[in-house]
N, C-alpha and C positions, 0 to 999 in steps of 0.2 A: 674595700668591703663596707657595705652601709652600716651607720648605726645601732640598726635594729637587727643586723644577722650577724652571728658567728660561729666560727669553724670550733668544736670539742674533740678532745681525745675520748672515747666512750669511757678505756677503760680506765683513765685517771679521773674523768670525773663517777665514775663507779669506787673507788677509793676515795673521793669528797665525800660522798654519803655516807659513806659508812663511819667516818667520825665528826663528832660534834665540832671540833675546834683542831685543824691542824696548822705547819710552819710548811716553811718551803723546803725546809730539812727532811722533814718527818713525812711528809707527800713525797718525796724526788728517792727516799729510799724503799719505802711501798712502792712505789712502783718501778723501780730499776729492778726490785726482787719477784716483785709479778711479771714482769717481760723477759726478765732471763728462763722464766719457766717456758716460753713457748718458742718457737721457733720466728726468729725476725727477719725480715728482708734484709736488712744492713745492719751490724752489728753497732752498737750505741757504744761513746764511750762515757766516763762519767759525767765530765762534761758538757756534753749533748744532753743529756737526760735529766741535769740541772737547769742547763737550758730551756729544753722542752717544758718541765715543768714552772720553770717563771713566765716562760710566756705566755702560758695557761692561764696561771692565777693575775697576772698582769689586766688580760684581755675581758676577763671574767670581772675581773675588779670594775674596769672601765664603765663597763655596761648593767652592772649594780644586781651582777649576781652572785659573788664573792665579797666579803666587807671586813675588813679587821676589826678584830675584837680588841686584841691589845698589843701594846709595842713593849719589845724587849730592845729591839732594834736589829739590824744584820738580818742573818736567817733565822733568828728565832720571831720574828715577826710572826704573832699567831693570824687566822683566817677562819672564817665561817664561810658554806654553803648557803644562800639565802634560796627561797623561792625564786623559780626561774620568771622574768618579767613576761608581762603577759603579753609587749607587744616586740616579743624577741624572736626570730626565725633562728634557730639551733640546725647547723648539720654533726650531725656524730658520724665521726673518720674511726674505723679500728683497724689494725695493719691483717685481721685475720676475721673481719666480717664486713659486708657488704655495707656500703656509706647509706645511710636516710639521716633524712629531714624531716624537723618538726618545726609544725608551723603554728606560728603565734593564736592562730584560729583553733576553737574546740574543735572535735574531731564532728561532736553535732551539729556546729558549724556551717562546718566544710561540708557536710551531709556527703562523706564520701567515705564508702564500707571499708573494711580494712582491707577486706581480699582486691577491692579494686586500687586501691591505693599502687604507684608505681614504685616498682623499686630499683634502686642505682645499681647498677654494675659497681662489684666490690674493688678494692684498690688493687692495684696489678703490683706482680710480685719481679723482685729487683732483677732475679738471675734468667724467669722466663722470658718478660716481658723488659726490658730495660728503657725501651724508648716509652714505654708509657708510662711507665713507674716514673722515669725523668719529666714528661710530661707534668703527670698532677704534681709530681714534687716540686717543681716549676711554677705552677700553679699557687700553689699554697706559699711558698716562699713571696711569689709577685705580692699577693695580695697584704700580708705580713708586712713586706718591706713598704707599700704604698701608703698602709696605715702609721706605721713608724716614720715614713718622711712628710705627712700631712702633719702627725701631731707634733713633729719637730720644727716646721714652718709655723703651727698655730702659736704654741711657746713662746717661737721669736714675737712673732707680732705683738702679742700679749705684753712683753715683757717690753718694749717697743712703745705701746701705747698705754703704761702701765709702768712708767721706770721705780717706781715705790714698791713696786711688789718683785722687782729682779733678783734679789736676794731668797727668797720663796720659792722662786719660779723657776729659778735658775738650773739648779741641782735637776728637776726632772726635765727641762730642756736638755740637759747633757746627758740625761740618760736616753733620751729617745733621739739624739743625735747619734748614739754609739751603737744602739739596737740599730739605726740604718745603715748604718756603715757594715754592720756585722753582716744584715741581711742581703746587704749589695754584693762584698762576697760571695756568699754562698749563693745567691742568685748566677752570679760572674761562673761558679765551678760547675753549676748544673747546664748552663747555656751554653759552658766550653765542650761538657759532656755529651749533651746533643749532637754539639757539630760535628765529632767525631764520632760519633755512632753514623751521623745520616753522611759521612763522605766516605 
């Protein structure tokens, strides 16, 4: 994924706005309680949902739309919502409404009306559609995991050409070595899942 785009949860960053300052604690339990209210394609467990939620504010942070306010450390590491940058392409994903894009362009811009505007076919649900649900899930994990083993390759190098700062540098090398590993899995279980659908 470039740079300047990335994939949101709608309805987690709809829970960023609504408070000034929150943790990765206090975000992952808002919204584990707002999802168990609707009905889900694939049941979450807590786990996941903690997941989901770091790699949120992770991805967010990266591209200087999220910033910490202050450290406690752990999970209580507090976060702010910033203005969203102005040269950032946003898709908003919700499991129970149709995907759009917003583009880093004003809408006057773009001089394009709202009713002409295109809209995405919404995400496909697990138990109708299973191969396509697999599909974008597939999708979204590739793109995840590519970005996880780019910045675990830049890391090394850095650290490589830069041995005074390894000590620094190190700790988040091993954390975006670990999210690729994580993500190669669950790539691994969607791709197996595929293949048994399509044989």
């Amino acid at each position: 994924m470039s740079p300047n785009q990335i994939t949101v949860d709608e309805d987690l960053h709809g829970l960023m706005m609504q408070s000034d300052k929150f943790t990765a604690r206090e975000l992952t339990d808002a919204y584990t309680q707002s999802r168990q209210k609707v009905c889900l394609n694939v049941p979450l467990t807590a786990d996941q949902f903690r997941h989901h939620v770091s790699e949120h504010i992770m991805r967010m942070l990266e591209v200087g739309w999220v910033k910490r306010v202050r450290v406690y450390g752990g999970a209580d590491q507090a976060f702010k919502l910033m203005a969203k940058p102005l040269n950032l392409e946003v898709t908003f994903i919700s499991r129970d409404k149709p995907v759009r894009r917003r583009s880093p362009r004003r809408r006057k811009e773009a001089n394009v009306p709202v009713s002409q505007e295109p809209v995405s076919r919404g995400p496909a649900c697990a138990r109708t559609e299973p191969k396509r649900y697999l599909g974008e899930l597939h999708e979204e994990i590739r793109s995840d995991f590519l970005s996880a083993m780019g910045e675990a390759e830049r890391y090394q190098q850095l650290i490589e050409v830069m041995p005074h700062l390894k000590g620094k540098l190190e700790g988040a090398y091993l954390d975006a070595r670990d999210r690729r590993a994580r993500l190669q899995g669950h790539l691994r279980a969607v791709q197996t899942t595929l293949s048994m659908l399509r044989a």
